[in-house]
Short mmCIF file of the C-alpha atoms (twelve columns), coordinates in Angstrom:
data_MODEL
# 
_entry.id   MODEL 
# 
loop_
_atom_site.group_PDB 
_atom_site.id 
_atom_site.type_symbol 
_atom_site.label_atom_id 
_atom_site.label_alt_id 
_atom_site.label_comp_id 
_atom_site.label_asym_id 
_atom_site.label_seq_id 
_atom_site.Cartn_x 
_atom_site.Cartn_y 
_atom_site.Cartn_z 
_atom_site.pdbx_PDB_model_num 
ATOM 1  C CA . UNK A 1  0.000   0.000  0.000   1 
ATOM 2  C CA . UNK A 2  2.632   2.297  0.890   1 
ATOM 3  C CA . UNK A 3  4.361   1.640  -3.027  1 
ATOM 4  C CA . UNK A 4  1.053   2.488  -4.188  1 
ATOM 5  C CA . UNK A 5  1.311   5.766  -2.819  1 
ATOM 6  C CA . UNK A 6  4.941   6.670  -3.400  1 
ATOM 7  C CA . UNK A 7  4.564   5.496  -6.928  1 
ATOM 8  C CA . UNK A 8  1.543   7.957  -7.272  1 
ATOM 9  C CA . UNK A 9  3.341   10.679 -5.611  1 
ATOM 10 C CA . UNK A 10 6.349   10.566 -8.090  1 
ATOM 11 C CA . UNK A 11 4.349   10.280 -10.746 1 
ATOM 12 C CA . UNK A 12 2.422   13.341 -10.258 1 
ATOM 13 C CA . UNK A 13 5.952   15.646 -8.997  1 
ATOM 14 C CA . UNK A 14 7.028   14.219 -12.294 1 
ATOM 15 C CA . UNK A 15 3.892   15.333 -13.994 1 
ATOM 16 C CA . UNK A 16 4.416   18.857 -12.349 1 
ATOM 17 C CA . UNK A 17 7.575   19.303 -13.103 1 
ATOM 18 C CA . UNK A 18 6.967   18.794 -17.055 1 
ATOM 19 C CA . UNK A 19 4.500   21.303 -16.986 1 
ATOM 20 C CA . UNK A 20 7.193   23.732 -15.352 1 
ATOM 21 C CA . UNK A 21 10.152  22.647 -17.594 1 
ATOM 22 C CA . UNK A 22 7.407   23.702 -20.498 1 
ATOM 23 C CA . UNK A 23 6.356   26.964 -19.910 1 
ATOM 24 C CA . UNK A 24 9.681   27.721 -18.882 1 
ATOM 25 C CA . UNK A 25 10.667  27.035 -22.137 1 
ATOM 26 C CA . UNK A 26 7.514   28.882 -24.044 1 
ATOM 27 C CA . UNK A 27 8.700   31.801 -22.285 1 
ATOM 28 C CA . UNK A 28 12.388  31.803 -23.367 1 
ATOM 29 C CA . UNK A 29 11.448  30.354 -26.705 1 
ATOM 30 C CA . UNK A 30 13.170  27.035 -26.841 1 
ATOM 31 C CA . UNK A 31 12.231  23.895 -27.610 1 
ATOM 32 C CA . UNK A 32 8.862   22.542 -25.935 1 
ATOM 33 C CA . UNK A 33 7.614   19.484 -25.103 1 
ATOM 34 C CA . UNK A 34 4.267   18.720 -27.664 1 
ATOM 35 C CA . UNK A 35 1.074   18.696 -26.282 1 
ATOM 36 C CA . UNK A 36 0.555   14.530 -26.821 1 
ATOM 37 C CA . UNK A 37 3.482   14.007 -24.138 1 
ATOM 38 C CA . UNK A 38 1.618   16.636 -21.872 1 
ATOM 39 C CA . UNK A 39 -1.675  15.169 -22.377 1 
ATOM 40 C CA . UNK A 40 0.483   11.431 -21.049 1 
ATOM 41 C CA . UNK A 41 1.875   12.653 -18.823 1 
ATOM 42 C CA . UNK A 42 -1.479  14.170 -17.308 1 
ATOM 43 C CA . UNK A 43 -2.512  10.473 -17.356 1 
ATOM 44 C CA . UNK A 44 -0.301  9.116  -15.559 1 
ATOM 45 C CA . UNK A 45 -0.103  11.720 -12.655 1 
ATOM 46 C CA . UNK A 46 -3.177  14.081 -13.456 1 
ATOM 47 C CA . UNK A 47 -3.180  15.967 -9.600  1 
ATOM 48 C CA . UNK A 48 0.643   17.095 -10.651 1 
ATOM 49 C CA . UNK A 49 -0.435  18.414 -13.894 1 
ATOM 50 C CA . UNK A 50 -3.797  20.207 -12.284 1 
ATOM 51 C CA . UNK A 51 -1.416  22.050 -10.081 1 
ATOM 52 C CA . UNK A 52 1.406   22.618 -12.797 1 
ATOM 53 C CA . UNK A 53 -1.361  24.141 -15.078 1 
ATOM 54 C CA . UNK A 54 -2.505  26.413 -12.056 1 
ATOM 55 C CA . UNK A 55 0.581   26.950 -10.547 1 
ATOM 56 C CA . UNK A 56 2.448   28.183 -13.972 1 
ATOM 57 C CA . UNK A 57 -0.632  29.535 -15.993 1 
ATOM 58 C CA . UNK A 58 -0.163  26.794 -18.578 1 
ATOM 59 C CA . UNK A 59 -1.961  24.969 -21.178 1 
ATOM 60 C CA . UNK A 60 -5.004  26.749 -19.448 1 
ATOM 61 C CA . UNK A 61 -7.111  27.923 -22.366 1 
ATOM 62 C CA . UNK A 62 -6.397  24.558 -24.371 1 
ATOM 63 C CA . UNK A 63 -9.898  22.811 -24.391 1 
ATOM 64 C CA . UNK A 64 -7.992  19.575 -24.706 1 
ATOM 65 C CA . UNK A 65 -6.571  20.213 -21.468 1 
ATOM 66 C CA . UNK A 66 -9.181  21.997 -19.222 1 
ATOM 67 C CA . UNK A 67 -11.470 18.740 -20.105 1 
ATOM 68 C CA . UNK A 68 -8.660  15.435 -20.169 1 
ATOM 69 C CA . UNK A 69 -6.623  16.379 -17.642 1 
ATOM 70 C CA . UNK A 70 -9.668  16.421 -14.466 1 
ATOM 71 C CA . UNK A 71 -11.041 13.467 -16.151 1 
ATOM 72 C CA . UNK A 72 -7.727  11.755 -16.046 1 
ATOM 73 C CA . UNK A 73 -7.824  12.867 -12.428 1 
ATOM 74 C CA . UNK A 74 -11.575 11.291 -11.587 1 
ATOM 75 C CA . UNK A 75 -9.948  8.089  -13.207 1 
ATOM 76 C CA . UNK A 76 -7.057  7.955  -11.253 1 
ATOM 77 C CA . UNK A 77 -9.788  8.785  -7.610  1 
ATOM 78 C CA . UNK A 78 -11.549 5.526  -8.727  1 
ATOM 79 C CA . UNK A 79 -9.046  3.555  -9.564  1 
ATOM 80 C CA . UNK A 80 -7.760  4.130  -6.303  1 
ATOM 81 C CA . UNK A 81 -10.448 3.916  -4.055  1 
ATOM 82 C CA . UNK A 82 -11.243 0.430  -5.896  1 
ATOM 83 C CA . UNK A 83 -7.799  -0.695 -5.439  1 
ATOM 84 C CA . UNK A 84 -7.709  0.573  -1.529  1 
ATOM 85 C CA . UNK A 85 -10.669 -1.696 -0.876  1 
ATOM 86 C CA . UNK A 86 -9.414  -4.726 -2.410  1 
ATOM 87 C CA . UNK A 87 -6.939  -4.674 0.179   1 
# 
């Protein structure tokens, strides 16, 4: 149980982190990361990328984003509370 929740953990910091590293990079014009390896990353650790987007006004006004990235978040609530009670 505890793996399960470091695992989660480090994948959303990770998650965070990506959306950081981007906008950094929008702002000095650079190379970004594309939207598809956002939108994956979001999957795997969607809280991380909910606070990255907040946190660094990012990917905010994509539709794409405002609607995948909390549902990849509800996903990740159910899967987890489904998991906690098989144990």
């Amino acid at each position: 149980m505890i793996v399960l929740f470091v695992l989660e953990a480090v994948m959303n910091i990770l998650s965070f982190a990506f959306f950081g590293v981007d906008k950094r990079k929008a702002i000095t014009n650079r190379w970004r990361i594309s939207e598809k390896t956002l939108l994956l990353i979001s999957l795997i650790g969607p809280l991380g990328s909910i606070l990255g987007m907040k946190l660094f006004r990012h990917k905010t006004k994509k539709i794409s984003f405002k609607i995948l990235v909390p549902g990849f978040l509800i996903i990740h609530i159910v899967l987890l509370i489904y998991v906690f009670n098989l144990l």
